[in-house]
N, C-alpha and C positions, 0 to 999 in steps of 0.2 A: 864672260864669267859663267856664264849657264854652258859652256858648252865642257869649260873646265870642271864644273859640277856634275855636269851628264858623265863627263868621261869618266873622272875619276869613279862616280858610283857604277858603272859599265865593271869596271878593273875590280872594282870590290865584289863584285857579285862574283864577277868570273873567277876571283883568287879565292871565294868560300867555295866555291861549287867546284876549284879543281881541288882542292882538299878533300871534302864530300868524294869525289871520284877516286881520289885515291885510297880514301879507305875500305869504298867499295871494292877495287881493285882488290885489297888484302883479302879481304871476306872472300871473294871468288875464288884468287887462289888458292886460299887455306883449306875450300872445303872443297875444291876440285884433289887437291894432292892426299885430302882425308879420303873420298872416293878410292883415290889410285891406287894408295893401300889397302884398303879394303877388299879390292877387285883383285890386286896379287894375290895377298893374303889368301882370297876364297880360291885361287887358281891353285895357290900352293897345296894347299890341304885336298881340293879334288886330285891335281897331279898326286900328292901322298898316297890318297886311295886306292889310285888306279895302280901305281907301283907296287902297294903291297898286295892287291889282289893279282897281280902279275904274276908274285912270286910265290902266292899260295896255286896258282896254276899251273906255275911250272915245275914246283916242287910236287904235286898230286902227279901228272905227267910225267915225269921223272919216275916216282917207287911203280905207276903203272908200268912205263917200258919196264922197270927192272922185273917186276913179277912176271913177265911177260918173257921175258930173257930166262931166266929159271926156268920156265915151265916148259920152252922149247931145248932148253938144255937136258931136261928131264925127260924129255922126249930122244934126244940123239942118245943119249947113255942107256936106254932101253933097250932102242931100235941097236943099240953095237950089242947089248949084249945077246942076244936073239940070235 
């Protein structure tokens, strides 16, 4: 009879404590997958960054070759007429 006693409270502890564990399980994962997004999120908007400063770069490099291009054209149309 004591050992039916023992067991059975053995089984009750273990079936509150796997509960307990599984709620903890949720809590980890929720706020691991909050992290997750978070960490995209912040990659995205640096990646944003870096893209639009890309294209303010290559756009400033771009009107420079083109002045650059004039000014040697400006140069041969001289130099022919001479």
């Amino acid at each position: 009879m004591r050992k039916i006693i023992a067991l059975l409270a053995i089984t009750t502890i273990g079936l509150a404590c796997k509960e307990d564990t599984k709620e903890k399980i949720k809590e980890a994962s929720s706020a691991v997958s909050t992290d997750v997004k978070e960490s995209i999120d912040s990659v995205k908007t640096k990646a944003e960054g870096v893209i639009d400063s890309s294209k303010v770069g290559a756009k400033e490099l771009l009107v420079k070759s083109a002045e650059k291009v004039e000014q040697e054209a400006k140069k041969i149309k001289e130099s022919a007429k001479e």
